[in-house]
C-alpha positions as CSV (number, residue, x, y, z in Angstrom):
1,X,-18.1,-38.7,5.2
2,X,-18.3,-36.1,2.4
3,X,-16.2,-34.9,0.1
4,X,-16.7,-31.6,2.1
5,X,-15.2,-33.2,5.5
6,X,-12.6,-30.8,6.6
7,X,-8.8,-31.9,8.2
8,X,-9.2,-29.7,11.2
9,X,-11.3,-31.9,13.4
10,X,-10.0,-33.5,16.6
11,X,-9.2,-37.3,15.9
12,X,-12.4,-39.2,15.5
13,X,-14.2,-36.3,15.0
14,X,-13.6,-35.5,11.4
15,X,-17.0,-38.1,10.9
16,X,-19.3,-35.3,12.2
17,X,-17.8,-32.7,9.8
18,X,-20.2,-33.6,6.8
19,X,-20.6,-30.1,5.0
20,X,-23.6,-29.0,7.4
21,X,-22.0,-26.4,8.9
22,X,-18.6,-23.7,8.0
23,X,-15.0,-25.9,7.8
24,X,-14.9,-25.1,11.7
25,X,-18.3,-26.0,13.1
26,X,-20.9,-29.1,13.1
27,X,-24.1,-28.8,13.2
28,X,-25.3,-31.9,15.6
29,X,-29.3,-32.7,17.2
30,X,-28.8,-33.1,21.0
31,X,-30.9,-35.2,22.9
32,X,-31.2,-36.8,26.4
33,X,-31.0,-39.9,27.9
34,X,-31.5,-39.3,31.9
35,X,-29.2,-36.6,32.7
36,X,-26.6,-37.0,30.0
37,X,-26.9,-35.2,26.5
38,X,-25.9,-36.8,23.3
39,X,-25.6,-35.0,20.0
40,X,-25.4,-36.9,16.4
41,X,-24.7,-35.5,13.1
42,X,-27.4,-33.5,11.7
43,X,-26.7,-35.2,7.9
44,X,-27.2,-38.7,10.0
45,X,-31.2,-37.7,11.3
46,X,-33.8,-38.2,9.1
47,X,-36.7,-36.9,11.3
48,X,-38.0,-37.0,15.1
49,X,-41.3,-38.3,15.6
50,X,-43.3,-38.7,19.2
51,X,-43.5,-41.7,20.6
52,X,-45.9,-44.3,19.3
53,X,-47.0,-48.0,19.8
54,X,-43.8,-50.3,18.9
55,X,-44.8,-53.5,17.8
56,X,-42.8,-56.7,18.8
57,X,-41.0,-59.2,16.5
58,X,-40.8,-62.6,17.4
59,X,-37.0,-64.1,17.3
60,X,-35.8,-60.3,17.2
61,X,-32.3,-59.7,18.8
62,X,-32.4,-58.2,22.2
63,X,-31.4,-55.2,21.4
64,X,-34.3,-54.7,18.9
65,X,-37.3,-53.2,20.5
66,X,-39.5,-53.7,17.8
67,X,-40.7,-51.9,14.8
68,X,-43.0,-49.0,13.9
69,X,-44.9,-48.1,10.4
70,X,-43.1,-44.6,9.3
71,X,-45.5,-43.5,6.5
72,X,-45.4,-47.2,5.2
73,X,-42.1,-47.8,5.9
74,X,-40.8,-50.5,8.7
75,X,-38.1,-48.9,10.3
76,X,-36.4,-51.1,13.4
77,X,-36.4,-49.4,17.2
78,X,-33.8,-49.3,19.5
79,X,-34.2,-48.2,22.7
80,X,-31.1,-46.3,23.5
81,X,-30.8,-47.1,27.3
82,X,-31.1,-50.5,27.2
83,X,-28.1,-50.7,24.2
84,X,-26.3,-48.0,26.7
85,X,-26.7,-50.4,30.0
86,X,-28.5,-47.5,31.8
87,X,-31.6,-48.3,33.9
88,X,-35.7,-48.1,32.4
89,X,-36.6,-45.1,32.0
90,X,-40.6,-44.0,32.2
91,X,-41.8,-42.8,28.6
92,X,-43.0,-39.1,29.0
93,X,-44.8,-36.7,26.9
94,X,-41.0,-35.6,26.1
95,X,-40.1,-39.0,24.8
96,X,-39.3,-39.2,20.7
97,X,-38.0,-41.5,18.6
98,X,-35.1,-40.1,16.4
99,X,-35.3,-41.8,12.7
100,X,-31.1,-42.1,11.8
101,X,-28.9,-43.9,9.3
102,X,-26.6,-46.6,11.1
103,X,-25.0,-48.1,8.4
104,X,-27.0,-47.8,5.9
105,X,-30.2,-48.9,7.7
106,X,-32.7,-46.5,8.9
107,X,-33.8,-46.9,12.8
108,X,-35.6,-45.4,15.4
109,X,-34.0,-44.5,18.9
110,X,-36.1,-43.8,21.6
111,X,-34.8,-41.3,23.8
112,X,-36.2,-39.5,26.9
113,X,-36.3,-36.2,25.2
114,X,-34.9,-33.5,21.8
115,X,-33.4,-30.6,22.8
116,X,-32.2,-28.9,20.2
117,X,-30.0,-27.9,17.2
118,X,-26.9,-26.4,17.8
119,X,-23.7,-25.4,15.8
120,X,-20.5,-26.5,17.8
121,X,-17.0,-25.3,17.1
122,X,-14.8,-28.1,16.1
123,X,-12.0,-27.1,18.6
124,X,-14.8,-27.2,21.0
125,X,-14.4,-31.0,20.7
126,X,-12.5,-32.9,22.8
127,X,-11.6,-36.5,21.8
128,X,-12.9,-39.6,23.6
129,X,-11.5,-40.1,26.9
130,X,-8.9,-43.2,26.9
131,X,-11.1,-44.6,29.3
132,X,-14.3,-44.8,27.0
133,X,-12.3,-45.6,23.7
134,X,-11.6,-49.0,23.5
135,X,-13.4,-51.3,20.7
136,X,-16.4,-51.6,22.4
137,X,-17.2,-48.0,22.1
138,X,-16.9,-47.0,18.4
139,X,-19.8,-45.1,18.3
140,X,-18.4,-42.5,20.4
141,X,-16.9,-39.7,18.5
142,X,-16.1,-37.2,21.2
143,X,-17.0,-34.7,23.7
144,X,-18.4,-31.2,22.8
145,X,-17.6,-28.7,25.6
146,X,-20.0,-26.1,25.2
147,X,-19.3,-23.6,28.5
148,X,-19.9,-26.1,31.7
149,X,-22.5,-28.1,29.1
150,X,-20.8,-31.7,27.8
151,X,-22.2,-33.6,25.0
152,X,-21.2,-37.1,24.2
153,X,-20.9,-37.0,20.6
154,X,-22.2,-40.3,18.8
155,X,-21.6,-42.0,15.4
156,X,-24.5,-44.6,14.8
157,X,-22.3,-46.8,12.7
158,X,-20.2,-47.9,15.2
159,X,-23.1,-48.7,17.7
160,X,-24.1,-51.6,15.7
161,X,-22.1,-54.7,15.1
162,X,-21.8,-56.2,11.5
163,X,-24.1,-59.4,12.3
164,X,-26.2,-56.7,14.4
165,X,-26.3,-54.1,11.4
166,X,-27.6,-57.1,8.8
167,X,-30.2,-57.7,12.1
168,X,-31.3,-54.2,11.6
169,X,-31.4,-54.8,8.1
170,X,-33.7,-57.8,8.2
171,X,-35.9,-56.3,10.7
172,X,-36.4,-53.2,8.0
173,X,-37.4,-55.6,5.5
């Protein structure tokens, strides 16, 4: 977080409030997985690319797709389903990969589709359910209600383990 992170955030929101937007709104890139929506810190993204030919890694954890060549960079893929539980999803002409920081580590997460950039409100965030906020679910940092539109708000670092983060990190190297 910042030093520009602002107080007025729901709890366990106050991670998305990185200076990209007023004190009272977060500027977040939503994207789709099925029929949900997901939306992760702008500050976190550091591009969105189409889909392209993921190359396997032997001994690779499971949750490790593979690896593609970003402009001579090796940057790990994740396939965002598969770490969610959700079914296999067909790759369309809509699918990207979104380039991100978790922890430190740049990966790719393929997703069925980018919507769009949006400025949310900060009291337009809702904290995590009880329900969805035990340990196993550190990455999520809230619900945005936008009119009858939620978005499941995600923080990459806590989607990733510490012996799954120095994964990511050996597969970058």
């Amino acid at each position: 977080m910042s030093a520009t992170a602002t107080a007025v955030a729901p709890t366990g929101v106050s991670a998305f409030t990185s200076g990209s937007g007023s004190s009272g709104e977060i500027q977040i890139v939503v994207f789709e997985l099925g029929e949900e929506r997901y939306g992760l810190d702008i500050a976190t993204v550091y591009e969105i690319i189409r889909h392209q030919p993921i190359t396997a890694v032997p001994q690779a954890p499971a949750f490790v797709e593979g690896v593609i060549n970003l402009r001579g960079r090796i940057i790990p893929v994740v396939d965002l389903r598969d770490r969610f539980g959700m079914r296999e999803g067909d790759l369309t002409k809509a699918s990207r990969i979104v380039v991100a920081d978790a922890g430190g580590t740049r990966v790719g997460l393929v997703v069925d589709g980018v919507s769009e950039v949006l400025m949310v409100p900060t009291e337009s965030i809702e904290p995590t359910p009880e329900v969805a906020a035990n340990a196993d679910h550190e990455y999520l940092r809230g619900i945005a209600k936008l009119g009858e539109r939620l978005i499941i708000l995600l923080s990459l670092d806590g989607l990733f383990g510490a012996a799954e983060q120095s994964a990511l990190a050996d597969a970058a190297a």
